[in-house]
Backbone as a ProteinNet text record, in pm:
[ID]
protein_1_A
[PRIMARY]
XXXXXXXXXXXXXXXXXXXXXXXXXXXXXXXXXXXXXXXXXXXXXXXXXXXXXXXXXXXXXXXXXXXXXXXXXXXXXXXXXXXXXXXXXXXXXXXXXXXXXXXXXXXXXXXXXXXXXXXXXXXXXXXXXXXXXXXXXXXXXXXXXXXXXXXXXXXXXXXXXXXXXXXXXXXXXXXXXXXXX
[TERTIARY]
-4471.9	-4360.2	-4254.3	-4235.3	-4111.1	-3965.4	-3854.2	-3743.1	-3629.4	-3666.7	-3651.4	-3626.2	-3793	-3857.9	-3764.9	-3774.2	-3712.2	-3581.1	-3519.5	-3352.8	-3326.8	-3365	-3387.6	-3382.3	-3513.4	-3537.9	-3409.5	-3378.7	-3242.4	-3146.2	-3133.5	-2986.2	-2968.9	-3132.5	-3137.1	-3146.4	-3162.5	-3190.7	-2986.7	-2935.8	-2799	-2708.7	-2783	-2656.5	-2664	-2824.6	-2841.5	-2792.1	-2766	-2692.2	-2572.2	-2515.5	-2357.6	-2321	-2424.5	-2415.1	-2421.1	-2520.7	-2506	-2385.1	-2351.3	-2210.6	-2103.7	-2083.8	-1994	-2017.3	-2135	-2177.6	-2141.1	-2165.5	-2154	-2019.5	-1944.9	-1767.3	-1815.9	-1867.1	-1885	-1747.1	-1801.3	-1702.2	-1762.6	-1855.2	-1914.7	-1845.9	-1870.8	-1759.7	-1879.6	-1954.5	-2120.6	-2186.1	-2145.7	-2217.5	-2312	-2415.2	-2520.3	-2560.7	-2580.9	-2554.6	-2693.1	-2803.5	-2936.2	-2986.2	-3023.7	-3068.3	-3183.4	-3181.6	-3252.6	-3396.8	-3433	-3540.3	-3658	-3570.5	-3586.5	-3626.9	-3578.4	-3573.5	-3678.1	-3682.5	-3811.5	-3946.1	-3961.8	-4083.4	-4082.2	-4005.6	-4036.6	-4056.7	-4057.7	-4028.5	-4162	-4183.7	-4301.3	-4369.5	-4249.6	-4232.7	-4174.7	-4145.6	-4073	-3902.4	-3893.3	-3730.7	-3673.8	-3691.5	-3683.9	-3725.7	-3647	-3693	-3626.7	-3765.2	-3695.1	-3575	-3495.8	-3404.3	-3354.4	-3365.2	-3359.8	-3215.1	-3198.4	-3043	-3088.7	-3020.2	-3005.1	-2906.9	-2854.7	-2752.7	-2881.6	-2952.3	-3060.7	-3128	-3226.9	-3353.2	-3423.5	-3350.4	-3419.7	-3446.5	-3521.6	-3544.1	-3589.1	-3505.1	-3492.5	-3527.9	-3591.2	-3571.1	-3452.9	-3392.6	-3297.2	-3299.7	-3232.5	-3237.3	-3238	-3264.9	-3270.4	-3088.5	-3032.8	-2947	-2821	-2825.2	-2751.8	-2775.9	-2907.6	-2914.7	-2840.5	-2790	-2732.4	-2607.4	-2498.6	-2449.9	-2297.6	-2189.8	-2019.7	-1956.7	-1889.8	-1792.2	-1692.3	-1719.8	-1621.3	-1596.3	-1753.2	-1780.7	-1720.3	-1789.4	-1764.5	-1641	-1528	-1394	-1315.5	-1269.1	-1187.7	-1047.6	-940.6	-809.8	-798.4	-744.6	-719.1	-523.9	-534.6	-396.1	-297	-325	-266.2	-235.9	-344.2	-285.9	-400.3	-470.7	-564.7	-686.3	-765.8	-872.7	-997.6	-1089.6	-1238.1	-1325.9	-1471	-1626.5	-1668.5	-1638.7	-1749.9	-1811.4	-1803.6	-1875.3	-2000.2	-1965.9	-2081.8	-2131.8	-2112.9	-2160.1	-2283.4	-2219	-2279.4	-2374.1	-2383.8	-2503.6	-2575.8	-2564.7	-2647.9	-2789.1	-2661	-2825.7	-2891.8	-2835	-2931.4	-3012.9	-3001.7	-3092.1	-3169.3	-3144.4	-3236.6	-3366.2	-3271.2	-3403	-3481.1	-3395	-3473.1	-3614.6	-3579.1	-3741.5	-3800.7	-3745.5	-3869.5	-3970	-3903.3	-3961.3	-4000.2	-3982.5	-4089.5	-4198.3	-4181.3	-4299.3	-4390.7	-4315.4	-4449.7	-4506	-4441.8	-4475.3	-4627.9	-4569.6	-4693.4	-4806.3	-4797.7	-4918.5	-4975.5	-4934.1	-5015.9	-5131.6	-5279	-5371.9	-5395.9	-5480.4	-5575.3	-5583.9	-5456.7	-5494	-5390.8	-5288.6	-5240.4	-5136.6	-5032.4	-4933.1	-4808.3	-4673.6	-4521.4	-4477.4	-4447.3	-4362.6	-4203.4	-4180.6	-4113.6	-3929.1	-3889.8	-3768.1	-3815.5	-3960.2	-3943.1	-3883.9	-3954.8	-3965.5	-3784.2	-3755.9	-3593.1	-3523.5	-3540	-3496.2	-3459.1	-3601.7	-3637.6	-3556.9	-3561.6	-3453	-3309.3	-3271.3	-3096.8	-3104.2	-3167	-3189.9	-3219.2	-3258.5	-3286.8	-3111	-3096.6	-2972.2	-2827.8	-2881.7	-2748.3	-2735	-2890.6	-2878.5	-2805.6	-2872.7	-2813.7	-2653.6	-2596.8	-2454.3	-2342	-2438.4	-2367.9	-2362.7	-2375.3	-2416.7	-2286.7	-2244.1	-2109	-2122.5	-2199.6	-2263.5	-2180.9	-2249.1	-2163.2	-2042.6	-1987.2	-1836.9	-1747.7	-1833.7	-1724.5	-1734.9	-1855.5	-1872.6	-1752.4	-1742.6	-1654.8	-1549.7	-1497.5	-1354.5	-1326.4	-1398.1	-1379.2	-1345.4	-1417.7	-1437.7	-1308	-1241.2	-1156.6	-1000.3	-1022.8	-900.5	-920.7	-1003.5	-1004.7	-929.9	-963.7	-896.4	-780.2	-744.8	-597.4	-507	-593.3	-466.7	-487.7	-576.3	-585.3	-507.2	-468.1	-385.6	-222.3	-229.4	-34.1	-66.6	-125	-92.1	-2	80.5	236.4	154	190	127.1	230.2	184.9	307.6	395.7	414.2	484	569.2	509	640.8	708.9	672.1	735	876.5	994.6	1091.2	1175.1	1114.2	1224.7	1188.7	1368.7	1347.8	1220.4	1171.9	1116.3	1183.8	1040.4	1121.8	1202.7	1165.1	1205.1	1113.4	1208.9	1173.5	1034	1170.5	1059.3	907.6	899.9	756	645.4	573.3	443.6	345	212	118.7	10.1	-81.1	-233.4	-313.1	-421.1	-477.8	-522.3	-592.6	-722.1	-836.6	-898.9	-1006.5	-1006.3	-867.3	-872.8	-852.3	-788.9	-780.3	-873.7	-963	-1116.8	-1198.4	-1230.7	-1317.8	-1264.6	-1143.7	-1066.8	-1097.8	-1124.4	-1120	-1256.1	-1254	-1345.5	-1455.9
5579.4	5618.5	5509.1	5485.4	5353.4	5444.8	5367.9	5354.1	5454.6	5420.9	5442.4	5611.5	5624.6	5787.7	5871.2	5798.4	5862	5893.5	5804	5806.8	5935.1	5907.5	6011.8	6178.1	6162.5	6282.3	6359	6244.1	6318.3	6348.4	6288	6320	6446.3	6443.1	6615.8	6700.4	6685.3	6784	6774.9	6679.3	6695.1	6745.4	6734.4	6782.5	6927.6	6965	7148.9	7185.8	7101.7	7138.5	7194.8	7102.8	7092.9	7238	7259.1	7354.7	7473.7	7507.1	7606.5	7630.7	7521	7600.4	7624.9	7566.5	7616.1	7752.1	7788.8	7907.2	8061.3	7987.6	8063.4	8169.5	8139.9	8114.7	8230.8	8214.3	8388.2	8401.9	8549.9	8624.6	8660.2	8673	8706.1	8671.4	8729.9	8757.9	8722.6	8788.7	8734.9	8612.6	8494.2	8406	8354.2	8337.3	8322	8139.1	8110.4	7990.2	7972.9	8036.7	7976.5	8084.2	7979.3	8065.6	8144	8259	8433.7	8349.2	8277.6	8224.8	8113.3	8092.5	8024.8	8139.1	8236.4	8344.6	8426.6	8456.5	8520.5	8492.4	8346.3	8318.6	8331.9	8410.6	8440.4	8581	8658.9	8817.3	8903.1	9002.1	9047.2	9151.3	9185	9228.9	9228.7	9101.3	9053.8	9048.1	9164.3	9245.2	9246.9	9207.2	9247.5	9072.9	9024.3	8989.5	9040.2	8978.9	9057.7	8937.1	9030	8903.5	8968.2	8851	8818.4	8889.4	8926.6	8932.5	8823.4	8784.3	8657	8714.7	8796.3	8868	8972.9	9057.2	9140.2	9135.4	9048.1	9007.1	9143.5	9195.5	9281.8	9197.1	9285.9	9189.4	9384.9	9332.7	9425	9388.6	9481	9418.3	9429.2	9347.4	9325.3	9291	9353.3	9335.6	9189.8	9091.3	8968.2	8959.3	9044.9	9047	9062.8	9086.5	9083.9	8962.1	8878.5	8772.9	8654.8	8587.3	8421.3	8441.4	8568.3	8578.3	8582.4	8545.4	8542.7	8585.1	8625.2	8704.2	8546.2	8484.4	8420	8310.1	8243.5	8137.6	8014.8	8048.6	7889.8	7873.2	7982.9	8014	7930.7	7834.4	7703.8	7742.1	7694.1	7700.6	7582.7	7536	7425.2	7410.8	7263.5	7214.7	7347.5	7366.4	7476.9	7585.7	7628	7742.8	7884.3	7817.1	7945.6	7917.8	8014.4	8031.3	8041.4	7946	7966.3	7972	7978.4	7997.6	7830.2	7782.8	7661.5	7591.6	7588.4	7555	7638.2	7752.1	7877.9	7841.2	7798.8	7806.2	7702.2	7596.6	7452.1	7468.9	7529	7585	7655.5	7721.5	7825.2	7795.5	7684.3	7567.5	7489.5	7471.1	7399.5	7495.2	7635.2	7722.2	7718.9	7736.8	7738.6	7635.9	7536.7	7390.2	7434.2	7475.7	7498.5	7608	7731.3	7806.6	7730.1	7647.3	7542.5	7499.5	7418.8	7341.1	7438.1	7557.8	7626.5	7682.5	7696.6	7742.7	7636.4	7508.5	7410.7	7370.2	7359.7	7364.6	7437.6	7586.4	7689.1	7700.6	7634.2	7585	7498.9	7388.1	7261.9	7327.5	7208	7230	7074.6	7073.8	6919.2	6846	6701.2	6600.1	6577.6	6690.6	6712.1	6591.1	6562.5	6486	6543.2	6487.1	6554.4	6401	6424.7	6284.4	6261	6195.6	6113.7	6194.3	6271.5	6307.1	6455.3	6510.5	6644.2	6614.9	6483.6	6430.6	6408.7	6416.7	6335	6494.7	6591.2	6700.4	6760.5	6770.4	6838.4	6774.8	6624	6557.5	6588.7	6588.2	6652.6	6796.9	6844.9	7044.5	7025.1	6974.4	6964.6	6930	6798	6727.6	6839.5	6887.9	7012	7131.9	7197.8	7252.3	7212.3	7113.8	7119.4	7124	7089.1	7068.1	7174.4	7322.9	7402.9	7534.3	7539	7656.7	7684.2	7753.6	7773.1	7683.5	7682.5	7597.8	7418.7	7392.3	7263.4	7264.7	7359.1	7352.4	7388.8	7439.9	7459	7256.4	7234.3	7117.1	6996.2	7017.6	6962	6939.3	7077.1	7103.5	7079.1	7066	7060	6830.7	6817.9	6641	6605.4	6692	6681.6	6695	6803.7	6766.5	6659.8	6632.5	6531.6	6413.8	6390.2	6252.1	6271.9	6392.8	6454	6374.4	6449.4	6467.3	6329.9	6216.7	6121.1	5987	6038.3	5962	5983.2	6140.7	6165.4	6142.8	6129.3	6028.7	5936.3	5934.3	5899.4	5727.2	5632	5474.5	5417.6	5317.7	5203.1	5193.8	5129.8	5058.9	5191	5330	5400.7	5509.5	5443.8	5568.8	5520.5	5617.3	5521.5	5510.2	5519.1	5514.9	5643.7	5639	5800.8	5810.1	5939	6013.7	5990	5913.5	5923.7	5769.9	5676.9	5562.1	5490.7	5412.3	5349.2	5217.9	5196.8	5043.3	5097.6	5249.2	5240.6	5232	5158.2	5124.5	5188.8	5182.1	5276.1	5189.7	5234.5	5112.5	5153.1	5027.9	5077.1	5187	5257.4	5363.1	5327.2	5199.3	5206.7	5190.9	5095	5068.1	5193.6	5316.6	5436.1	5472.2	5493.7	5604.5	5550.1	5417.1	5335.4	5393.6	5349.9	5348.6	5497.7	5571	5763.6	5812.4	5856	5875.2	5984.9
11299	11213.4	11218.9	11120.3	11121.5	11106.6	11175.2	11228.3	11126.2	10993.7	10900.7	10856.6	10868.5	10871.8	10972.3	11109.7	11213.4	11207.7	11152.1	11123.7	11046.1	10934.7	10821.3	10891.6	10968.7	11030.6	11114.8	11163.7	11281.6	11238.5	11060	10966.1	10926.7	10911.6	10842.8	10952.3	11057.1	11159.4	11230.6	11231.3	11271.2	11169.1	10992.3	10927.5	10935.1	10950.4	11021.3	11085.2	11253	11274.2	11280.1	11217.1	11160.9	11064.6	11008.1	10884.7	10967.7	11051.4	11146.2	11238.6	11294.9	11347.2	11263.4	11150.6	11064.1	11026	11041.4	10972	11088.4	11219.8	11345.8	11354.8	11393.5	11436.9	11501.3	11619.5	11729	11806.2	11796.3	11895.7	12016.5	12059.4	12149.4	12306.1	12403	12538.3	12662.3	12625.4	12722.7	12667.1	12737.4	12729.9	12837.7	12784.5	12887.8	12921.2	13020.3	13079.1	13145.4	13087.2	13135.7	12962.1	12873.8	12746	12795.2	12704.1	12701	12680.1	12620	12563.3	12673.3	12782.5	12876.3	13020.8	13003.9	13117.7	13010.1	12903.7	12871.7	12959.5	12946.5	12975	13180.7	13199.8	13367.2	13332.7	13203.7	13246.4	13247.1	13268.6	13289.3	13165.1	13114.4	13016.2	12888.8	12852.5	12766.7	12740.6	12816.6	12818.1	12945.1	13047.1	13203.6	13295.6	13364	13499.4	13589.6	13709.4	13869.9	13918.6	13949.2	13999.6	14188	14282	14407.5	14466.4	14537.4	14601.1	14717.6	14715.3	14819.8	14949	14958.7	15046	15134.6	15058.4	15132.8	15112.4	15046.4	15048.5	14954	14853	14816.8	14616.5	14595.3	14426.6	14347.8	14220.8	14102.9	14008.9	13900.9	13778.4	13694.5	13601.5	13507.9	13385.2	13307.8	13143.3	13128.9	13061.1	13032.3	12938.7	12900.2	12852.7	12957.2	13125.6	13182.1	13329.1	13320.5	13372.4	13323.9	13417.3	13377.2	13297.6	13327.9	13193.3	13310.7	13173.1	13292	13154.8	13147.7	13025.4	13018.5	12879.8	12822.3	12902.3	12958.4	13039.9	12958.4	12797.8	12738.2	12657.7	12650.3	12600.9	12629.2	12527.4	12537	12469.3	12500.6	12459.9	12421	12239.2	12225.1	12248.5	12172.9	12220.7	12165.9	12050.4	11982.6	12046.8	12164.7	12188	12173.7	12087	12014.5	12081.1	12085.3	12247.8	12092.8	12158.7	12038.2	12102.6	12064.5	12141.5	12070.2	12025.1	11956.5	12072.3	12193.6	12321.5	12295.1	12340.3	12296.9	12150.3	12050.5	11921.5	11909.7	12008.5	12020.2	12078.1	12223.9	12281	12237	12155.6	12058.6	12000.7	11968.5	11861.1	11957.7	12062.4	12193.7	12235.7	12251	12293.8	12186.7	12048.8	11934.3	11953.2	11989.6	11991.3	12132.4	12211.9	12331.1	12303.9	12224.2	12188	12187.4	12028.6	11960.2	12063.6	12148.8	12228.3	12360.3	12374.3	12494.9	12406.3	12298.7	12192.5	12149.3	12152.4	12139.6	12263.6	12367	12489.5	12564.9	12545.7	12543.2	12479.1	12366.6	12264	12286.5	12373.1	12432.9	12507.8	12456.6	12457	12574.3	12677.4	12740.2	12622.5	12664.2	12538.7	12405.4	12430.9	12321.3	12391	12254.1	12251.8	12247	12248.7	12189.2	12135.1	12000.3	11947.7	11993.5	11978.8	12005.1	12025.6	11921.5	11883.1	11941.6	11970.2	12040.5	12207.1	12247.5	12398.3	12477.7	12351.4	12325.7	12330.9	12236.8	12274	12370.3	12448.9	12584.4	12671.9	12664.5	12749.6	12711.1	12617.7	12603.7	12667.1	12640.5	12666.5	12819.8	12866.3	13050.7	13094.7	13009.1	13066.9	13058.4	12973.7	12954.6	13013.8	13025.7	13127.1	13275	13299.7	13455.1	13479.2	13351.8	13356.9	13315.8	13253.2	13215.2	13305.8	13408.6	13539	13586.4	13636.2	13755.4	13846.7	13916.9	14009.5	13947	13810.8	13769.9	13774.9	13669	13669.4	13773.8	13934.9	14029	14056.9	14073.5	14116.1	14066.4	13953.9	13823.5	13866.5	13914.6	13906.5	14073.3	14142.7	14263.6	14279.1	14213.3	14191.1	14093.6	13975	13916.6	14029.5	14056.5	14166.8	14259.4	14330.1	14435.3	14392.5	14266.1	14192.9	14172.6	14125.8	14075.3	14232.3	14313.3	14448.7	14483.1	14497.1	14514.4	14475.2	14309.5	14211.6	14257.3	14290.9	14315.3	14469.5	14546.9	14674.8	14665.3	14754.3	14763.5	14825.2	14769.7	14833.4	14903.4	14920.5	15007.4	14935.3	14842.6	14719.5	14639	14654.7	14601.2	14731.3	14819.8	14928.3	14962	14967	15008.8	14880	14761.1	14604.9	14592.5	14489.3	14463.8	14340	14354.8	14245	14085.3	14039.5	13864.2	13814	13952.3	13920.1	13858.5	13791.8	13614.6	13698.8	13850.2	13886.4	13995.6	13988.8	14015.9	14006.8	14139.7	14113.3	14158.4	14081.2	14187.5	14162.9	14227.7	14270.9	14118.5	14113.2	13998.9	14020	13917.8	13884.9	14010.6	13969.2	13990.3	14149.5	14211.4	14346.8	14390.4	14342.2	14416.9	14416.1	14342.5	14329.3	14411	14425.5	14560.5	14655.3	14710.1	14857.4	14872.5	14810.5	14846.7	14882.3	15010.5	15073.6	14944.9
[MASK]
+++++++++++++++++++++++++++++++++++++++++++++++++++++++++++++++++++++++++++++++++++++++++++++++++++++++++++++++++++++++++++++++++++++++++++++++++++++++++++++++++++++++++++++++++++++

């Protein structure tokens, strides 16, 4: 397939995109952070997995509709003020592609192939997963402050002037983020 074909292909598959979340605008409060479509294929019954307590070692089954899920996980406040889902909207269509691709997946036969822009999928849909869990965003936010408190670290060069002076200095960016354990 030339370069061309391929391009083409990803225009129409991103302006779908595009058209779909415009089309979205959810309200939804349960957002789920491991897609339904992905936990299907562990359930035993299509509707149900067992899920572990890790506290007593005991395991239940659970609606697939109340696994992986945090009320208003992907709920963003813009500058404005006004709180939206388009995080959630965005993921939506990543879970969408994600079926696709456990449905062609499951259909693989000894021998078979995946082209090129499916291989590419699976790799964004892996990469996003790992980054959208609690688990990430404590990680996130735990690495986001470190820098925070690292940056208002009081240095040589401004200790000693008052607060709010015009002639202070502080170390670069980058020499602070090395030097921090």
């Amino acid at each position: 397939m030339t370069a061309g074909r391929v391009w083409r292909r990803r225009s129409k598959r991103t302006w779908a995109v595009s058209r779909s979340l415009q089309s979205r605008a959810s309200k939804s409060k349960r957002h789920h952070y491991v897609p339904k479509s992905y936990l299907r294929a562990w359930s035993f019954d299509q509707r149900r997995v067992r899920v572990l307590n890790t506290v007593d070692g005991t395991d239940r089954p659970v609606g697939l509709r109340d696994v992986c899920v945090k009320e208003n996980f992907y709920r963003v406040t813009d500058s404005s003020g006004r709180q939206h889902n388009q995080v959630e909207d965005m993921l939506a269509v990543l879970d969408e592609e994600c079926a696709k691709l456990l449905r062609l997946l499951r259909g693989w036969a000894p021998g078979d192939d995946v082209d090129f822009e499916d291989f590419m999928s699976l790799a964004v849909v892996m990469a996003v997963q790992r980054s959208r869990t609690p688990q990430a965003r404590r990680h996130m936010q735990e690495m986001t402050d470190g820098i925070y408190r690292s940056l208002n670290r009081p240095t040589e060069t401004t200790r000693g002037r008052r607060a709010g002076s015009a002639s202070r200095c502080r170390r670069p960016l980058l020499s602070t983020a090395i030097a921090t354990p």
